[in-house]
C-alpha positions as a printed NumPy array, in Angstrom:
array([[-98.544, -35.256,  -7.898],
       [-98.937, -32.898,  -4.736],
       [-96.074, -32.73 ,  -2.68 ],
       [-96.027, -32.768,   1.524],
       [-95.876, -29.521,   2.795],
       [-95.649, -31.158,   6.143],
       [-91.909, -30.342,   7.637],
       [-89.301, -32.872,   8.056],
       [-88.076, -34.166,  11.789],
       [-84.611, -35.506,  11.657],
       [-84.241, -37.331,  14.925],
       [-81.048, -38.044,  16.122],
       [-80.581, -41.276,  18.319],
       [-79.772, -39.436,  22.269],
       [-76.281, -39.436,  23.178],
       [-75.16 , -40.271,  19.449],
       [-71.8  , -39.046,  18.575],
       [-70.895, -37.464,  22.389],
       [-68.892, -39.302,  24.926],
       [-70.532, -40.95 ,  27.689],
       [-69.075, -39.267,  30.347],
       [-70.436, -35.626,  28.814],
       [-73.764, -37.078,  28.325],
       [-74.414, -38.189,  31.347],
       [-73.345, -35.132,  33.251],
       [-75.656, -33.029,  31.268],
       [-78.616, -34.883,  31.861],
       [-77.707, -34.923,  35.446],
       [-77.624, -31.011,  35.312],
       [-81.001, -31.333,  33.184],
       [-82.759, -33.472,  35.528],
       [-81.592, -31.127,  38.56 ],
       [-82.952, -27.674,  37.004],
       [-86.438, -29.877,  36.086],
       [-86.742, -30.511,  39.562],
       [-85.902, -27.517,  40.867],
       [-88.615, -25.756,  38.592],
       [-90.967, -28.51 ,  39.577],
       [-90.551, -28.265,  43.208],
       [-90.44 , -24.339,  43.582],
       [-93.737, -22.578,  43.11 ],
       [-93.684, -20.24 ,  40.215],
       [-95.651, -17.819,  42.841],
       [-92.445, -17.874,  45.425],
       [-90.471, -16.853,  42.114],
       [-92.773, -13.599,  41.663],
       [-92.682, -12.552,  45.156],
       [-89.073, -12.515,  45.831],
       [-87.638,  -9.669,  47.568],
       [-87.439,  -5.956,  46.222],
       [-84.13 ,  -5.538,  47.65 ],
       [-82.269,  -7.31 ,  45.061],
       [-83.831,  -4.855,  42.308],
       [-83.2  ,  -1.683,  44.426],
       [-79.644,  -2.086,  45.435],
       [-79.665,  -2.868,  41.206],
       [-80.561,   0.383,  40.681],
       [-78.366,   2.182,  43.356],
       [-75.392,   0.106,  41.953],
       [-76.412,   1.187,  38.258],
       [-77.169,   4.812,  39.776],
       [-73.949,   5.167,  40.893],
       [-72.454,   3.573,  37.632],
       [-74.02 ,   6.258,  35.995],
       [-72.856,   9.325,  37.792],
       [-69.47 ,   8.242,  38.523],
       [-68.536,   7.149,  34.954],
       [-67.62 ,  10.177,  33.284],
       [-64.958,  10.035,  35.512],
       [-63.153,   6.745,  35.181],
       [-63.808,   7.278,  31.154],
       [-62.274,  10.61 ,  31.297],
       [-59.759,   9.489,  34.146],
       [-57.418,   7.454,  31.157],
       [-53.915,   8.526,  29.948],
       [-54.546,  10.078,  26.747],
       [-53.507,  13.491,  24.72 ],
       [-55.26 ,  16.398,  25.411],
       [-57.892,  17.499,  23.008],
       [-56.677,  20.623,  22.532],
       [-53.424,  19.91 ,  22.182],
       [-54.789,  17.479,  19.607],
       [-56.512,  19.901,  17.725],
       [-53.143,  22.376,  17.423],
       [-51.34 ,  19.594,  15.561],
       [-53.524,  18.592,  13.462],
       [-54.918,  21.883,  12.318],
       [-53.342,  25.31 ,  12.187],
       [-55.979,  27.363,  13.988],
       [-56.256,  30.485,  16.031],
       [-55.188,  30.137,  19.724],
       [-58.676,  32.238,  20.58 ],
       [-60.409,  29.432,  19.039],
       [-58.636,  26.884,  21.34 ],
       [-58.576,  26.645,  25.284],
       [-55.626,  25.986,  26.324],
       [-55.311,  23.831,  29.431],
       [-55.233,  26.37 ,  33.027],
       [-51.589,  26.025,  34.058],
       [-52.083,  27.776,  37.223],
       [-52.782,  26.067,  40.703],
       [-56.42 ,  27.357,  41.997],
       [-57.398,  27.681,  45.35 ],
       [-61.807,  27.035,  46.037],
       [-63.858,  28.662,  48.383],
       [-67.369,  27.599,  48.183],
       [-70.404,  28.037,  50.273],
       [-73.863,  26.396,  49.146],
       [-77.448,  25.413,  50.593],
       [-77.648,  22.065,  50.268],
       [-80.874,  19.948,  49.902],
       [-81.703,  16.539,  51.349],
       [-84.172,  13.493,  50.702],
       [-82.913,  10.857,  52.423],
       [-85.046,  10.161,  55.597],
       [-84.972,   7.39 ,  58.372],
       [-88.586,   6.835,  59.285],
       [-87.781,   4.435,  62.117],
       [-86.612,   7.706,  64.167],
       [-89.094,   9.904,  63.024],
       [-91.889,   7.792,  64.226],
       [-89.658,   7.777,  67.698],
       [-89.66 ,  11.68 ,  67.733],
       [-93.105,  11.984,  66.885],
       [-93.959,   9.24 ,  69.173],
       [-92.362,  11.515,  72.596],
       [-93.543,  14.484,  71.495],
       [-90.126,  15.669,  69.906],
       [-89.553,  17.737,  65.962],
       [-88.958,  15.266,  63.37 ],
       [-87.243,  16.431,  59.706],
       [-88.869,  17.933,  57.561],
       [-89.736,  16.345,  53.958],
       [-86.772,  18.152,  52.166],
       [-84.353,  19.32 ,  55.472],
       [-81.998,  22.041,  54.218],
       [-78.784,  22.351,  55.423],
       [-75.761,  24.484,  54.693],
       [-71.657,  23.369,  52.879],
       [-68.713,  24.932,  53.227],
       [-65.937,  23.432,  50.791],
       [-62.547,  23.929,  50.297],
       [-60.89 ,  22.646,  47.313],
       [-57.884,  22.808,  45.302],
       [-57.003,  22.148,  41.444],
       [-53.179,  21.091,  41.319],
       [-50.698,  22.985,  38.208],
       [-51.826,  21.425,  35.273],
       [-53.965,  18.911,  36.158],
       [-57.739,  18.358,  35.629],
       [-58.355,  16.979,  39.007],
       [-60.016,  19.234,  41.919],
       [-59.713,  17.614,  45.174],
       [-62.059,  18.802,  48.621],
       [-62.617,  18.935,  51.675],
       [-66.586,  19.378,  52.827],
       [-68.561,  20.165,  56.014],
       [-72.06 ,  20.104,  56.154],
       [-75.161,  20.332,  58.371],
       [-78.752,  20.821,  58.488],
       [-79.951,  24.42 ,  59.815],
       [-84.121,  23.249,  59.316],
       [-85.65 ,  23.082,  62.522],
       [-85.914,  19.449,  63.749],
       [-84.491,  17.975,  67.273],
       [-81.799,  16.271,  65.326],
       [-78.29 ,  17.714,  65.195],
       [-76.69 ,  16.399,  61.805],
       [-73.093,  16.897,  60.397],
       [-71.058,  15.189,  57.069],
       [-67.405,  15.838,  56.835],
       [-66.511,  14.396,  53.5  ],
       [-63.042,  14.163,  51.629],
       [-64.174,  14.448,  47.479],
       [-61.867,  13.799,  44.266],
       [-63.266,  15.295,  41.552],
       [-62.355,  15.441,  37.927],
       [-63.126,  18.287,  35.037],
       [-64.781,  16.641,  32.015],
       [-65.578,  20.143,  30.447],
       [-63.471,  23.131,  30.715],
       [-63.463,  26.408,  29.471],
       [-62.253,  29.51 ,  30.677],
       [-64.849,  30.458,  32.524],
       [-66.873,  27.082,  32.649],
       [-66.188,  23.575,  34.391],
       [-68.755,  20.482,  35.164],
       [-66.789,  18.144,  37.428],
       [-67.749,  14.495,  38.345],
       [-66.694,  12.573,  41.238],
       [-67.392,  10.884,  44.138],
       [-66.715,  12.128,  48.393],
       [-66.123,  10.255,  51.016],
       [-66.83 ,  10.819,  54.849],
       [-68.56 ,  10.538,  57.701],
       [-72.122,  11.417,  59.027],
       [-72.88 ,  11.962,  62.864],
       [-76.33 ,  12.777,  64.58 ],
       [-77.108,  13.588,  67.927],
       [-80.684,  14.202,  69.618],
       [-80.897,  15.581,  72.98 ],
       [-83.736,  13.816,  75.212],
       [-84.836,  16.751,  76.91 ],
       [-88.8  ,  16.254,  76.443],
       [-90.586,  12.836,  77.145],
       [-89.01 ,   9.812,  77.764],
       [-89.355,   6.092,  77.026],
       [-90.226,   4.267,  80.124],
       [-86.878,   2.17 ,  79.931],
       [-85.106,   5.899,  80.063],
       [-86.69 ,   6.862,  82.874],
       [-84.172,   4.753,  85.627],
       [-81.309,   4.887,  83.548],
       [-81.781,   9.389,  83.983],
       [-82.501,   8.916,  87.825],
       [-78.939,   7.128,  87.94 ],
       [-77.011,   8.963,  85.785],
       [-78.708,  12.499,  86.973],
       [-77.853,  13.551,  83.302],
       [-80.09 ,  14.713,  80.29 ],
       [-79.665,  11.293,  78.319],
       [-79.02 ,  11.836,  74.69 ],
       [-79.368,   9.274,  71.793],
       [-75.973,   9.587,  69.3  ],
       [-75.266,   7.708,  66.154],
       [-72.094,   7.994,  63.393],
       [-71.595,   6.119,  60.169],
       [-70.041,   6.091,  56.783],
       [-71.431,   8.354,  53.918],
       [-70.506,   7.926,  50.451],
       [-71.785,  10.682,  47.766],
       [-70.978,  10.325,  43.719],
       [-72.263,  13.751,  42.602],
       [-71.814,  16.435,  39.353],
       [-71.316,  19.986,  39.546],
       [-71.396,  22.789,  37.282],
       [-69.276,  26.279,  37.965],
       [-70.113,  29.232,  36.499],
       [-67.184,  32.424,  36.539],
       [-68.493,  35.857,  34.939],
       [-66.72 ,  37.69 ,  36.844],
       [-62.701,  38.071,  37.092],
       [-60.426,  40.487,  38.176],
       [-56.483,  39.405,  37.157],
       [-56.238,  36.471,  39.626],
       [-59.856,  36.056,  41.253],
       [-62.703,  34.79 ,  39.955],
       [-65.999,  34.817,  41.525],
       [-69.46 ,  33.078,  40.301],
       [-71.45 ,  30.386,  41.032],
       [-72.622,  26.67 ,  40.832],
       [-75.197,  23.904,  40.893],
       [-74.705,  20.144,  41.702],
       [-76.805,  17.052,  42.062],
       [-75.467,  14.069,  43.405],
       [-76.882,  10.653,  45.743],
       [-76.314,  10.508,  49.245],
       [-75.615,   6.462,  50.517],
       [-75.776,   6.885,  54.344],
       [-75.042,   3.728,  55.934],
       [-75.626,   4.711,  59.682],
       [-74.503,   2.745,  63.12 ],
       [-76.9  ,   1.927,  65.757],
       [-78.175,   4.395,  68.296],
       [-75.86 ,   4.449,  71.563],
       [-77.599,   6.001,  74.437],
       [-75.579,   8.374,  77.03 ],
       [-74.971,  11.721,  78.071],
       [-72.581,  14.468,  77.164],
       [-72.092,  16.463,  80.793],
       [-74.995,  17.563,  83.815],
       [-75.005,  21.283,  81.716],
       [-75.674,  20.115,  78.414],
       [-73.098,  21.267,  76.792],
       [-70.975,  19.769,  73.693],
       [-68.196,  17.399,  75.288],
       [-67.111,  13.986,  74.667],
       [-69.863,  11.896,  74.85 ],
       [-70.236,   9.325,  77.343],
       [-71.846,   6.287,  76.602],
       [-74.088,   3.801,  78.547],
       [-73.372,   0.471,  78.182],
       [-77.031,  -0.745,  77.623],
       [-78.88 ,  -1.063,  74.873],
       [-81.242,   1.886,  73.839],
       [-83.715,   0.181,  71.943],
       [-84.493,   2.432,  69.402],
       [-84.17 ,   1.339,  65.827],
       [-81.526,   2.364,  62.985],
       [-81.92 ,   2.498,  59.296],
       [-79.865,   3.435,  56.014],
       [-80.554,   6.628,  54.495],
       [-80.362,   6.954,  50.603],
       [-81.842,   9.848,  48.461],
       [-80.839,  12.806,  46.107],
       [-79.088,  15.948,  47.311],
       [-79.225,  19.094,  44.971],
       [-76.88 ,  22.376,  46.03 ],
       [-76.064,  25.639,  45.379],
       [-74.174,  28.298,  45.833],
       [-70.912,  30.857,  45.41 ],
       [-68.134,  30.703,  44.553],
       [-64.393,  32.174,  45.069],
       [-61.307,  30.985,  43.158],
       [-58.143,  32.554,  43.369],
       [-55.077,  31.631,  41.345],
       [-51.413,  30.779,  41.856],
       [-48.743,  31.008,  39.615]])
């Protein structure tokens, strides 16, 4: 005799061994999804927004970056320290943690690609110099490494010296930490905090709602804008060269610039152009405002002296 090959179906009577009250809430839940999936077009589901998948990968960006730091940031023995108790070995084959408390000077061009094209299409629009692809500016840090710690804490200033009509500055705070160190080598991870200002000076053509507003005011209008900049970044430093307490070399860094900027404010500064407190007009100016996000890449010297 042949046997079936056909599979067997146990079927279970619904609900069977499950309270009523569970049962019935679950195929309320059931029947709501069903209609939802009936009612929504699968087309509307395919189109939604890019946003949601961008800010994804800016938030797993600056998961990436900023890791190391958190993971190395836990109380734990040193790894040198580590290695001398469990094994007897040469001190010239172990670093020793720097006990000393190190001063930073560093100085670095600094490149940028983040761009707002809302007011680049206004400067090219009245005639004005818009930024160029990759604007390169110049940073000046200052930064100190506590006794006995791995941490490096800064303090930045930075601007862009490419020729454009826009007049940008970041002053940043940063906190750092050292994931590698050796004598003469460090790559640091961390993330700065700060502020971002720019300022263009309307002294070519004017929008026709600018044109009253300057016959009142007798000024040179300017346009002037400030937010908050936040800027998770690695660096690498590099010291060949050491004499008893200084070192001098160099370094490299690479890091994402989130540049979440205000709306334009129209106003003036003073009737001979020079930098004073600015004075705003209390109208609206009209131009649009966007968020800047993009890599920055630097490079540069530096100094570090040491304190006993």
């Amino acid at each position: 005799m042949q046997k079936s090959c056909e599979p067997v179906v146990i079927r279970r009577k619904s609900g069977a061994g499950i309270p009523k009250f569970i049962n019935k809430t679950v195929s309320s839940a059931l029947q709501t999804h069903n209609n939802f999936l009936l009612t929504v077009p699968l087309s509307n589901l395919c189109n939604l927004p890019c946003r949601f998948s961008i800010m994804r990968y800016y938030f797993f960006l600056f998961l990436f970056i900023c890791l190391p730091v958190f993971l190395f940031s836990q109380s734990g023995s040193d790894s040198s320290m580590l290695i001398n108790k469990q094994a007897p070995l040469s001190s010239s084959y172990v670093h020793q943690r720097d006990s000393t408390f190190s001063l930073l000077f560093n100085a670095s061009t600094i490149f940028y690609t983040a761009k707002d094209s809302r007011i680049n299409n206004f400067l090219d629009k009245y005639g004005y110099t818009s930024p160029q692809t990759v604007p390169m500016g110049i940073r000046l840090e200052l930064a100190v490494i506590p006794f006995e710690s791995k941490m490096m804490y800064s303090i930045n200033a930075a601007t862009v010296v490419s020729r454009q009509s826009i007049v940008t500055a970041d002053f940043s705070l940063g906190a750092y930490r050292r994931f590698v160190e050796k004598k003469n080598f460090w790559i640091v991870a961390g993330l700065a905090l700060g502020v971002h200002y720019d300022r263009i000076v309307l002294n070519g053509n004017l929008p026709p709602s600018f044109d009253s507003i300057a016959n009142i005011y007798g000024n040179r209008l300017s346009l002037h804008r400030a937010g908050f900049v936040a800027e998770p970044s690695t660096k690498i430093y590099w010291y060949p060269f050491q004499w008893q307490k200084f070192q001098i070399g160099m370094f490299a860094g690479v890091g994402y610039d989130f540049d979440f900027n205000s709306q334009w404010k129209l106003g003036y500064y003073n009737k001979n152009g020079t930098y004073t407190t600015f004075h705003r007009i209390r109208q609206s100016s009209n131009v649009k405002t966007h968020h800047e996000y993009g890599w920055v890449f630097t490079a540069g010297l530096s100094a570090c002296i040491k304190f006993k």
